[in-house]
VOSE-254846 format. One record per residue (C-alpha): x negated, y, z. Coordinates in nm, 2 decimals. Example, Ala and Ser with C-alpha at 12.3 -4.5 7.8 and 13.67 -1.06 7.14 Angstrom:
REM VOSE-254846
[pt [-1.23,-0.45,0.78]]
[pt [-1.37,-0.11,0.71]]
REM end
This chain:
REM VOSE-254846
[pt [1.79,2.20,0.33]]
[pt [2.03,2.23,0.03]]
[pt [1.89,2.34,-0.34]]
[pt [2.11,2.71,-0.24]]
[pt [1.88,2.71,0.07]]
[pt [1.48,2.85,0.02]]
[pt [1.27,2.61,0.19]]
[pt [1.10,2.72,0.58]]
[pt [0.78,2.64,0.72]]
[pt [0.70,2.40,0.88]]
[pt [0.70,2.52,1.23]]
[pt [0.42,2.51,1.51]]
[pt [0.64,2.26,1.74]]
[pt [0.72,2.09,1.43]]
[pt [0.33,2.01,1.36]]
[pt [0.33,1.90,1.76]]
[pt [0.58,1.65,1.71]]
[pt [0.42,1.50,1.35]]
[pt [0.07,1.44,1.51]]
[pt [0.18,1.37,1.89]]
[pt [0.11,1.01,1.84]]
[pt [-0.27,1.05,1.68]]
[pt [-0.36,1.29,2.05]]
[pt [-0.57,1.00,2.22]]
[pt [-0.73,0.87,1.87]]
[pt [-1.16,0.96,1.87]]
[pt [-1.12,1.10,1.50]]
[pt [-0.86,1.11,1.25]]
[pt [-0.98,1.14,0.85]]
[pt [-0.77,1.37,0.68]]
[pt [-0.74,1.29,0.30]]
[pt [-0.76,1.66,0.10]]
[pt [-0.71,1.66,-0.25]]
[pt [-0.66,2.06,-0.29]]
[pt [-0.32,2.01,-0.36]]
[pt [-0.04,2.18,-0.20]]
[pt [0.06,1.88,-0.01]]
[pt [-0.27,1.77,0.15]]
[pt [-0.40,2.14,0.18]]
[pt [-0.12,2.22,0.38]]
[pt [-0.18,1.87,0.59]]
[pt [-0.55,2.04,0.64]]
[pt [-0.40,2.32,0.74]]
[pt [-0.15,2.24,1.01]]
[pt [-0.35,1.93,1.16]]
[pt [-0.60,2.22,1.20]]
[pt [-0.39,2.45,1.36]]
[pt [-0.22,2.18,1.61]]
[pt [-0.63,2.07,1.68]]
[pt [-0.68,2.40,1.74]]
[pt [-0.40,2.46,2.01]]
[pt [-0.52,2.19,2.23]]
[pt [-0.83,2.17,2.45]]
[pt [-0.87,1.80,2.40]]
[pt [-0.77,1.57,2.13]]
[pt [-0.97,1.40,1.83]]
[pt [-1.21,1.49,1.57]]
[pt [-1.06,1.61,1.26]]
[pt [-1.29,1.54,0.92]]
[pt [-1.13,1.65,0.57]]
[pt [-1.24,1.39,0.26]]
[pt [-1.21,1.49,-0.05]]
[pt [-1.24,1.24,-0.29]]
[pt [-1.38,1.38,-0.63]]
[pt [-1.26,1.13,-0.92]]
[pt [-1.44,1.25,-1.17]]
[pt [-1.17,1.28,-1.39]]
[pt [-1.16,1.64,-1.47]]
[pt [-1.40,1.94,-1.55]]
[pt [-1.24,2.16,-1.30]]
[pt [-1.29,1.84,-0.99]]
[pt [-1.60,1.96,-0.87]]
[pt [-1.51,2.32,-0.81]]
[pt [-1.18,2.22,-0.67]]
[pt [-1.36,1.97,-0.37]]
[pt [-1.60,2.28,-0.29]]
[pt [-1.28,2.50,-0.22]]
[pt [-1.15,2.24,-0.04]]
[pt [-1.52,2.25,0.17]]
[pt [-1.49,2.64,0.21]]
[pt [-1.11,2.62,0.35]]
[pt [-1.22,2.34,0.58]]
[pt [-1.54,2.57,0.72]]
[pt [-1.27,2.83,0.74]]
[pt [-1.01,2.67,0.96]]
[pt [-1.29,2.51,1.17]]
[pt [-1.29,2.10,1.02]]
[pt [-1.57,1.91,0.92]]
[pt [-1.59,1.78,0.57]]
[pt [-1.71,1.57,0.32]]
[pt [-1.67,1.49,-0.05]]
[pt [-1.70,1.17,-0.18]]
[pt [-1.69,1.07,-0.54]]
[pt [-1.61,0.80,-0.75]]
[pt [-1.87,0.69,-0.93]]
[pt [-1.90,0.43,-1.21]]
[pt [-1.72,0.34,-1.51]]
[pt [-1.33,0.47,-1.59]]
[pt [-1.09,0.21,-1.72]]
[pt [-0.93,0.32,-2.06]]
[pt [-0.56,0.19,-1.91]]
[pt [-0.39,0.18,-1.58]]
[pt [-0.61,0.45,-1.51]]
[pt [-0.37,0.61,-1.19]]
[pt [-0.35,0.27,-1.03]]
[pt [-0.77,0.22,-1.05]]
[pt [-0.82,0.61,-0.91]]
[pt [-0.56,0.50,-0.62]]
[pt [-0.80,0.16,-0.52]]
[pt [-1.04,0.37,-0.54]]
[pt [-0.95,0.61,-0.30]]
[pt [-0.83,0.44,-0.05]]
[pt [-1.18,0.28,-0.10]]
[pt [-1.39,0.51,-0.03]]
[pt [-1.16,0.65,0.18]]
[pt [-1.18,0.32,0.44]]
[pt [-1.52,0.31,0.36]]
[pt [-1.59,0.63,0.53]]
[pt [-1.37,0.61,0.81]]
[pt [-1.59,0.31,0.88]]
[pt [-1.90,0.46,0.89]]
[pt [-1.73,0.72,1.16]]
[pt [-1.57,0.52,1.38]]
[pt [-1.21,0.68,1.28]]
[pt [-0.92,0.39,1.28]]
[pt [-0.67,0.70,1.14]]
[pt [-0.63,0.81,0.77]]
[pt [-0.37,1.08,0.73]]
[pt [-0.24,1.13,0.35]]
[pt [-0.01,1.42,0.27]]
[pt [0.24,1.18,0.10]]
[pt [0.60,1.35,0.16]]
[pt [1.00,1.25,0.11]]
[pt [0.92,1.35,-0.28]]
[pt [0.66,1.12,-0.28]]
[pt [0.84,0.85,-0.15]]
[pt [1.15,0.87,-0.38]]
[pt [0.89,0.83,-0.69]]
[pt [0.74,0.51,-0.54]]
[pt [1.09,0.41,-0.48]]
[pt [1.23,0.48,-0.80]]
[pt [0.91,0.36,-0.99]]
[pt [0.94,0.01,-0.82]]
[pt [1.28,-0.04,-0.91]]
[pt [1.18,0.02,-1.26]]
[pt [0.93,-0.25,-1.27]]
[pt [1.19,-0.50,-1.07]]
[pt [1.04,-0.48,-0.76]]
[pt [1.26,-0.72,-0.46]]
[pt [1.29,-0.63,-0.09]]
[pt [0.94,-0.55,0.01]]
[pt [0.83,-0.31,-0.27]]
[pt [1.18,-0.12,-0.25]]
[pt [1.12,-0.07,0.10]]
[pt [0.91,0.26,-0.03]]
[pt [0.57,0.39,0.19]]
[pt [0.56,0.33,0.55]]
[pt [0.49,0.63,0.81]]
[pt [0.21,0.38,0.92]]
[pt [0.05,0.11,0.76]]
[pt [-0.30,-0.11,0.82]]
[pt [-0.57,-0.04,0.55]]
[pt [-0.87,-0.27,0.55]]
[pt [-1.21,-0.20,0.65]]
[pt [-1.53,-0.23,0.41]]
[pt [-1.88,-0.25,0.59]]
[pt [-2.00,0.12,0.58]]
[pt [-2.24,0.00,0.31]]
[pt [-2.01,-0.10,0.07]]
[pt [-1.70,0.03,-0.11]]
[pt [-1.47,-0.24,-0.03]]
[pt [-1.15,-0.14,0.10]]
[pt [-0.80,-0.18,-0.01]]
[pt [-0.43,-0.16,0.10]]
[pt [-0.41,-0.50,0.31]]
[pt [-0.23,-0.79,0.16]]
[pt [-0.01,-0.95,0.43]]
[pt [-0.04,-1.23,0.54]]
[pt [-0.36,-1.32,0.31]]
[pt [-0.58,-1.12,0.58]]
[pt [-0.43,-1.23,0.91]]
[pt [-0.26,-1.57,0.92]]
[pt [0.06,-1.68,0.78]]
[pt [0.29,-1.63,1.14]]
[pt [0.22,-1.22,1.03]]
[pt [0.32,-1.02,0.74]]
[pt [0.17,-0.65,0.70]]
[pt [0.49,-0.57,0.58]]
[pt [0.66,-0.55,0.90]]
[pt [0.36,-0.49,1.13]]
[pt [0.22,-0.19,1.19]]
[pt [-0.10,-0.29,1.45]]
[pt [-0.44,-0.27,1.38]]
[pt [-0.62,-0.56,1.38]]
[pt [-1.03,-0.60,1.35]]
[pt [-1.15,-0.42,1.05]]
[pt [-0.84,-0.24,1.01]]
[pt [-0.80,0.12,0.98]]
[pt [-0.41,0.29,1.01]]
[pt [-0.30,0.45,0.69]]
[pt [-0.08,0.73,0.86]]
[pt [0.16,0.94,0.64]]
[pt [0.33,1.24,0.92]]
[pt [0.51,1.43,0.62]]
[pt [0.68,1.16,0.46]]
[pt [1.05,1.28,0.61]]
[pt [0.92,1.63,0.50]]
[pt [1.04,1.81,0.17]]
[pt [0.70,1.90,-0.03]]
[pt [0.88,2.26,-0.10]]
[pt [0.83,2.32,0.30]]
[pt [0.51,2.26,0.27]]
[pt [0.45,2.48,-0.04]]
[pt [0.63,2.72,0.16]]
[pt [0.43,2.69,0.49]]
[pt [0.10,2.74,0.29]]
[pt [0.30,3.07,0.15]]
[pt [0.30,3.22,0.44]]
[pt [-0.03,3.11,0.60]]
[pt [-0.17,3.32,0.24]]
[pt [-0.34,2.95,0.21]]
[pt [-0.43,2.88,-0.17]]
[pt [-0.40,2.53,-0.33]]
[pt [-0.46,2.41,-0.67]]
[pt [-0.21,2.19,-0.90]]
[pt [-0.37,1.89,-1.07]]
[pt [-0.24,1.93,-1.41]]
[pt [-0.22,1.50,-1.46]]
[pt [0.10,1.56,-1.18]]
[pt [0.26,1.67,-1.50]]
[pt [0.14,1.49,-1.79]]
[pt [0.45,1.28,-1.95]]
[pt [0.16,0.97,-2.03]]
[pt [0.20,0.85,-1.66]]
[pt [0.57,0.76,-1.51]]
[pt [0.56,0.92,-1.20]]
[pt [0.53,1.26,-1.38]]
[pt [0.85,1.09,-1.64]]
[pt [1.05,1.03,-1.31]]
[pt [0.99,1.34,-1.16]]
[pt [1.19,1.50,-1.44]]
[pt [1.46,1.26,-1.41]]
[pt [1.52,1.34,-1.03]]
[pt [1.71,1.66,-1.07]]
[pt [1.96,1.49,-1.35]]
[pt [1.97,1.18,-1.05]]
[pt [2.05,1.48,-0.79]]
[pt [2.32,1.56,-0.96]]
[pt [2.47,1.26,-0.93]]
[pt [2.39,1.25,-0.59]]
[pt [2.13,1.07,-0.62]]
[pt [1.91,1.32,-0.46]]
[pt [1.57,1.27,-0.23]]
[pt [1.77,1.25,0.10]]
[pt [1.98,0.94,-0.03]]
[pt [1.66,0.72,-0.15]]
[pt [1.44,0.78,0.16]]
[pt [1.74,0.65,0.33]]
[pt [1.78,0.34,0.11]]
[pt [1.44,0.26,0.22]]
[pt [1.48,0.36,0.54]]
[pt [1.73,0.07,0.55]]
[pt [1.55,-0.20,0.33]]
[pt [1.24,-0.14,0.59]]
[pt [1.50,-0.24,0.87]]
[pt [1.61,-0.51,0.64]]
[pt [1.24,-0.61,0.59]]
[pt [1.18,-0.63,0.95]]
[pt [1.41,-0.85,1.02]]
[pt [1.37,-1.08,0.72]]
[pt [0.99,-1.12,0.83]]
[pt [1.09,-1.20,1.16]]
[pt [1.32,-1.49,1.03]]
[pt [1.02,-1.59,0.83]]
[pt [0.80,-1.60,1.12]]
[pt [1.08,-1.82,1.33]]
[pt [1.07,-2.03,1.04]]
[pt [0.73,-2.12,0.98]]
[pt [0.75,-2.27,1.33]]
[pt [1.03,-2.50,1.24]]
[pt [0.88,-2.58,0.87]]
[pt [0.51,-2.61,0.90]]
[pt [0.47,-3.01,0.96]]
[pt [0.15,-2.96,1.19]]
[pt [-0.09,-2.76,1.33]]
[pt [-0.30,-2.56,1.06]]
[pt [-0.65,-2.48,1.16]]
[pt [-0.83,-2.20,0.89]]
[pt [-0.96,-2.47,0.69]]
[pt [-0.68,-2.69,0.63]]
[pt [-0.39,-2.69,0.38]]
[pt [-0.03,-2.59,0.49]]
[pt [0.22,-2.87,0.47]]
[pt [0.56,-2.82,0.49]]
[pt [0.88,-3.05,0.59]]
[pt [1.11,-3.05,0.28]]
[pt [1.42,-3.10,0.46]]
[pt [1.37,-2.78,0.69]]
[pt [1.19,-2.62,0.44]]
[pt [1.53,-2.68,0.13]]
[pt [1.75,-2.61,0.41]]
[pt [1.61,-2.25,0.44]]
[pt [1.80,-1.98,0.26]]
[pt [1.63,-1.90,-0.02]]
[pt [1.48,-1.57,0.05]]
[pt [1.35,-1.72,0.37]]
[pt [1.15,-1.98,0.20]]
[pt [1.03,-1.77,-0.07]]
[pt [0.88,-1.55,0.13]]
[pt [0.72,-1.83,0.36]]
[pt [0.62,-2.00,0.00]]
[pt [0.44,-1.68,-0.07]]
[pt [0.26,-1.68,0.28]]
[pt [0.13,-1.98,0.21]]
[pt [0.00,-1.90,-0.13]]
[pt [-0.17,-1.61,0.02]]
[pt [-0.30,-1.78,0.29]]
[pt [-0.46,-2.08,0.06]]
[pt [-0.54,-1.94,-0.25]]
[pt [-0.82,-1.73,-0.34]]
[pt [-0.64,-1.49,-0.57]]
[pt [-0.44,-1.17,-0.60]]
[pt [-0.10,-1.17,-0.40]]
[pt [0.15,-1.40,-0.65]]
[pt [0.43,-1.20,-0.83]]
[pt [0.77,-1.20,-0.66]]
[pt [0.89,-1.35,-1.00]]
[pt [0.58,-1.64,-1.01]]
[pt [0.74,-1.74,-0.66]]
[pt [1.09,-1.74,-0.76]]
[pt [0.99,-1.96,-1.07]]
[pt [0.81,-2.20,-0.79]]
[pt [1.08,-2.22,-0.55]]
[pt [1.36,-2.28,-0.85]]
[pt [1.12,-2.57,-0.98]]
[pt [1.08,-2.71,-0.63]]
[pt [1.41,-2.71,-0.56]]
[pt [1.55,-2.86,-0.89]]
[pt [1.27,-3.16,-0.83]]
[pt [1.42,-3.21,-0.51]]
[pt [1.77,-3.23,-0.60]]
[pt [1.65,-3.41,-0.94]]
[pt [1.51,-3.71,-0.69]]
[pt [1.17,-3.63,-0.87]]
[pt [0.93,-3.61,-0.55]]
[pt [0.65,-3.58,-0.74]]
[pt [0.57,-3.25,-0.91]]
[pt [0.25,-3.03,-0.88]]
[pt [0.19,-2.65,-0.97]]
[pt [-0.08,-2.41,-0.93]]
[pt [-0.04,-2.03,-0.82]]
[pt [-0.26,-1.75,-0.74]]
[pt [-0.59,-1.99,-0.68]]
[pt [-0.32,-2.24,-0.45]]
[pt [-0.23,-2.66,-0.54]]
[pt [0.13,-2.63,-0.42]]
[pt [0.22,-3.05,-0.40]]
[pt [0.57,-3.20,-0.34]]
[pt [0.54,-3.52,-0.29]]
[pt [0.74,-3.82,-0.05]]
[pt [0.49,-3.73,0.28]]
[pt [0.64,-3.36,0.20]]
[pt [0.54,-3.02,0.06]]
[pt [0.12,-2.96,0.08]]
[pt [-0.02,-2.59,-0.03]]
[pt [-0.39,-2.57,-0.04]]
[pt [-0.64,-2.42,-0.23]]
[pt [-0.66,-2.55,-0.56]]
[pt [-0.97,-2.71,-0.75]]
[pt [-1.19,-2.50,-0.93]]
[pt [-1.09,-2.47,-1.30]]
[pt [-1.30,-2.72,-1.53]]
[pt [-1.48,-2.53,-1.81]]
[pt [-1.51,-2.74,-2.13]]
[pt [-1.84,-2.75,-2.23]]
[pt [-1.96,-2.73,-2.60]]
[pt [-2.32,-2.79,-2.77]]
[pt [-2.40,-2.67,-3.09]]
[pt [-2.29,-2.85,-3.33]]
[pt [-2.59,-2.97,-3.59]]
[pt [-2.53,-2.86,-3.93]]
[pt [-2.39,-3.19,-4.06]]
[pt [-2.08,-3.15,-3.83]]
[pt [-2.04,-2.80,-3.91]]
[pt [-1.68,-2.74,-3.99]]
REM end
């Protein structure tokens, strides 16, 4: 589709061919915002459940933020469509105090909280988000801005594992590689489900979010337009008016979803080196409990990128933090490195809750000590400064 060309439908056998894989799942959780993008997921999921005399559950969510007057009103239309075409749903809403900054990035965790949370309590190991080629070229374009390497360029993923909260709680969140299932795996380049994992599945993300505008046209579908898309305070809405002048230049949607089309096979194959080398690397056997340690003459002789990213696996695996910054590891490796040229086999740092430890027996990551808190009486008042 050119810009000359009006956008089509998306067809019936199109629909077949986006959900074929999800026929033998027991129920699939469709996230509906009201949107165009996510009403028009509702809408053809619906329509392919509909032409097929077996196949799963389908239950629309619509997660409420909170965040506008209008929110409430728009999840009750989504509830009335839903009846309409024939799909259970729910609303869930997020409850709780609203941070004063980064205020997108909280309403994302906690969607794909509560989102987990429910599938959970259903039994459904599918999540389906609307997220389309548009949305992926934002994401692309907004991680290069913040320097993102390899991993974060590679975009979305048509399929990716989302951890599972107890159906009590609200505890889910986008999984974290190799932090969550053992440092031979990254998430990055896996998509199967483990225990407690749910699949994050996006079917429209080689589709044009125009086509989907258009197939809710012609259905005489209505949809609602959440007025934060456009407000210049957030930099997705600052990119999306950038895209055309980057179209231009021929920099247009179809040319970043390939880039990351190709960094995901780059990714791939760089985790799959990763994975040969930890078996080369890691000195001994690591039961859950115990540290990694490394050989530093397999481990120096790795390229670089290699043994960052097994560095980083065995930060994640050890420490009891948030995943370390690419740049945090590339500051860790350069030091290790320059102590090991230097002769200096003696240097200690601590990273994202690890004890990283190059020493003459070799290179130990484990969890590190808890930090000491210095303790302070009260002063009496002849020492009173």
């Amino acid at each position: 589709m050119t810009a000359a060309e009006p956008a089509k439908p998306v067809s019936a056998a199109e629909a077949n061919k986006l959900f074929q894989s999800l026929t033998q799942a027991p129920a699939l959780v469709l996230a509906v915002s009201g949107g165009p993008d996510s009403t028009a997921l509702l809408a053809l999921a619906a329509r392919w459940r509909a032409a097929r005399k077996n196949g799963p559950k389908l239950i629309a969510v619509t997660v409420d933020h909170g965040l506008r007057a209008e929110s409430d009103a728009e999840a009750r239309a989504v509830k009335r469509l839903a009846r309409r075409l024939g799909v259970q749903h729910r609303i869930l809403r997020w409850r709780g105090q609203k941070p004063k900054t980064g205020l997108q990035q909280a309403a994302r965790t906690a969607r794909y909280r509560l989102l987990g949370s429910f599938a959970g309590s259903v039994g459904a190991h599918h999540i389906l988000t609307a997220h389309t080629i548009d949305d992926q070229v934002e994401t692309v374009l907004f991680r290069m801005s913040r320097g993102s390497g390899i991993s974060g360029l590679c975009g979305m993923r048509e399929v990716t594992p989302l951890a599972l909260a107890p159906s009590s709680g609200e505890q889910p969140a986008p999984s974290r590689g190799a932090r969550n299932t053992g440092i031979v795996r990254s998430m990055c380049a896996s998509t199967r489900r483990t225990t407690g994992e749910a699949l994050l599945v996006r079917p429209f993300l080689g589709i044009p979010k125009a086509r989907l505008i258009a197939t809710l046209q012609a259905a005489d579908i209505p949809y609602v337009e959440d007025p934060s898309n456009r407000d210049p305070r957030f930099a997705r809405a600052r990119l999306r008016n950038v895209m055309p002048a980057l179209a231009r230049e021929g920099l247009d949607a179809g040319r970043i979803a390939l880039f990351a089309r190709r960094l995901q096979r780059a990714e791939t194959a760089l985790e799959a080196a990763v994975d040969a080398a930890v078996a080369r690397a890691v000195a001994r056997g690591f039961p859950e409990a115990a540290p990694v340690v490394l050989d530093p003459a397999t481990f120096f002789a790795l390229p670089a990128e290699i043994a960052i990213r097994l560095l980083g696996r065995a930060v994640a695996r050890t420490g009891d933090e948030v995943r370390a910054q690419l740049g945090k590891l590339e500051a860790l490796y350069d030091a290790l490195a320059s102590a090991r040229r230097a002769g200096k086999l003696r240097l200690r740092r601590t990273l994202a809750g690890a004890m990283i430890t190059l020493n003459r027996t070799g290179l130990t990551i484990e969890m590190a000590p808890p930090r000491r808190t210095r303790r302070f009486s009260n002063p009496s008042p002849e020492k009173r400064y």
